[in-house]
C-alpha positions in Angstrom: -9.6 -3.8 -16.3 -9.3 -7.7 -16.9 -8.9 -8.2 -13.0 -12.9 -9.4 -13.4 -12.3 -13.2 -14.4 -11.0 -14.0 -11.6 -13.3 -15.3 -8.1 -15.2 -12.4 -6.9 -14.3 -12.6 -3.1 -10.0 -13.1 -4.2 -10.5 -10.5 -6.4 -12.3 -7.5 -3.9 -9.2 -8.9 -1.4 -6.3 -8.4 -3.7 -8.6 -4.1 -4.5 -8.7 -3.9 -1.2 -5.1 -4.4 -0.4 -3.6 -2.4 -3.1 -5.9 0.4 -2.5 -4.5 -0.1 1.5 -0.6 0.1 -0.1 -1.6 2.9 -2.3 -2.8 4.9 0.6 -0.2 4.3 3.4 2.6 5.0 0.3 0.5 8.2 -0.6 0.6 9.4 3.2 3.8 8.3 3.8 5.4 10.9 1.0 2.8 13.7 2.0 4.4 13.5 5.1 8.1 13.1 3.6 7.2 16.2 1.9 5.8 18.0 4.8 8.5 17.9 7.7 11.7 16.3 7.6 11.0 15.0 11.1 8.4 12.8 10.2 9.9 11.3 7.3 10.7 9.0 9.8 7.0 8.0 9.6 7.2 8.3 6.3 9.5 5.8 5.2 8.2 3.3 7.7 5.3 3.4 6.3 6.4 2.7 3.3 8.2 -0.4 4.7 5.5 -1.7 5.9 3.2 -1.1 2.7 6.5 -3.1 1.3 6.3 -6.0 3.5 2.2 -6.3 2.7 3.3 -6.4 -1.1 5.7 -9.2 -0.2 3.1 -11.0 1.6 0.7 -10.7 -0.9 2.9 -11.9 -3.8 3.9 -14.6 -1.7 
């Protein structure tokens, strides 16, 4: 990965983050695929992990 030229510290924030999106989306369609009555969950998870891309590309 390339992601190494840029400042150490921006760089582990930016992992950290998307590891933290990736997770909350990966729960959020476990538990879409589990029970429809917490797909509720589900898809509000995945609007949050949404709004913390937003931020972050902000």
């Amino acid at each position: 990965m390339n992601v190494v030229k840029l400042p150490r510290s921006k760089h582990y924030e930016i992992c950290q983050r998307c590891v933290l999106i990736l997770i909350i989306t990966l729960i959020g369609s476990m538990m879409t695929k589990l029970k429809v009555g917490s797909a509720q969950i589900g898809i509000r998870l995945n609007y949050v992990s949404y709004g913390v891309m937003k931020r972050t590309s902000e």
